[in-house]
KOLTIPA-365906 format. One record per residue: x negated, y negated, z negated of N, C-alpha, C in turn. Coordinates in steps of 0.2 Angstrom, whole numbers, plus 5000, padded with zeros to 4 digits. Layout:
BEGIN
XYZXYZXYZ;...
end
This chain:
BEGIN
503949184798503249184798503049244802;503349294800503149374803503349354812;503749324812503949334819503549284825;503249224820502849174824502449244826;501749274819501149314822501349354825;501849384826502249434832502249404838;502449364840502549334845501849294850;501349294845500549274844500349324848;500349374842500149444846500049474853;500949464853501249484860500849444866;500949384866500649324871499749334872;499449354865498649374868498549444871;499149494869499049554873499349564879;499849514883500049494889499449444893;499149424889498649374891498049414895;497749464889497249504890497649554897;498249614897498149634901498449574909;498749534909498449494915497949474919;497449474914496749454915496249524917;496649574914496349644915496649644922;497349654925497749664931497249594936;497049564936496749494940496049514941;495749554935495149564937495249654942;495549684939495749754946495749734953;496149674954496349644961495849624964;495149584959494749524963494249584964;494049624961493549674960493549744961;493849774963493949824964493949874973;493749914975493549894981494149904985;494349884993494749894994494949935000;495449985001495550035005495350005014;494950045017494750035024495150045027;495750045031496250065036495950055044;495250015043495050015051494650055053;494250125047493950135047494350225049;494250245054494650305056494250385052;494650435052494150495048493650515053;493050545048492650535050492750605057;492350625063492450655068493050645071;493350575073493550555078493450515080;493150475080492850405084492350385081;491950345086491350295083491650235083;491550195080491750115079491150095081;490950035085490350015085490549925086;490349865083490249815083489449765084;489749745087489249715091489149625089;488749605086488749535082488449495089;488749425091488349365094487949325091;487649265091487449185089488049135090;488449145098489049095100489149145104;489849095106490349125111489949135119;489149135121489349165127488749225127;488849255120488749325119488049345121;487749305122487049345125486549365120;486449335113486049325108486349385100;486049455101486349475100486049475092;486449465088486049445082486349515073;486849565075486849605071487349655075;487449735071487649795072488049825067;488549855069488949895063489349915067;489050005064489250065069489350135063;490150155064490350205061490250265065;489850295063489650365068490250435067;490050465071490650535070490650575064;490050565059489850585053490150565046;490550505049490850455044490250425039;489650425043489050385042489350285043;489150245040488850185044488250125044;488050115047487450095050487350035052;487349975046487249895050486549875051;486649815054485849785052485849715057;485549665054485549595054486149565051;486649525056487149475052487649505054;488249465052488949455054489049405056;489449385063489849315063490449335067;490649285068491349265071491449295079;491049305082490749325089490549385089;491049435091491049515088491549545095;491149595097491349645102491449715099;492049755100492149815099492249845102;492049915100491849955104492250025103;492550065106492850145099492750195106;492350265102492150305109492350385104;492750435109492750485104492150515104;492250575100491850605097491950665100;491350685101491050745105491650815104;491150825098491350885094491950855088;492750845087492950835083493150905077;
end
């Protein structure tokens, strides 16, 4: 009888920390690797409407500050840009 509620135990406390480790994974934020230190490049992206680029519909730009600075949307139709930096 002692060993069923043991074995009870164990299985809600492997439950709980799975659900703990599952929620770390989905939620947690994730390391930037595209994102260089700050004072060596700008990163700048350039959003479209469609593939023949003329409608330019949002901006995301990593300054030499390790500032960054979007505004309008994101889509699939994206130009990069990377320029050094003046004063590193």
């Amino acid at each position: 009888m002692a060993t069923r509620r043991w074995a009870a135990r164990l299985a809600a406390v492997a439950m709980l920390l799975g659900m703990f480790l599952l929620g770390i994974a989905l939620f947690a934020p994730s390391a930037r690797a595209d994102i260089p230190l700050p004072g060596t490049y700008e990163d700048r992206r350039t959003y479209y409407s469609d593939s023949t680029r003329t409608q330019i519909v949002g901006s995301w730009v990593y300054d030499c500050y390790g500032n960054i600075w979007t505004w309008g949307t994101q889509s699939g139709y994206v130009d990069y840009e990377r320029f050094p930096c003046e004063n590193p």
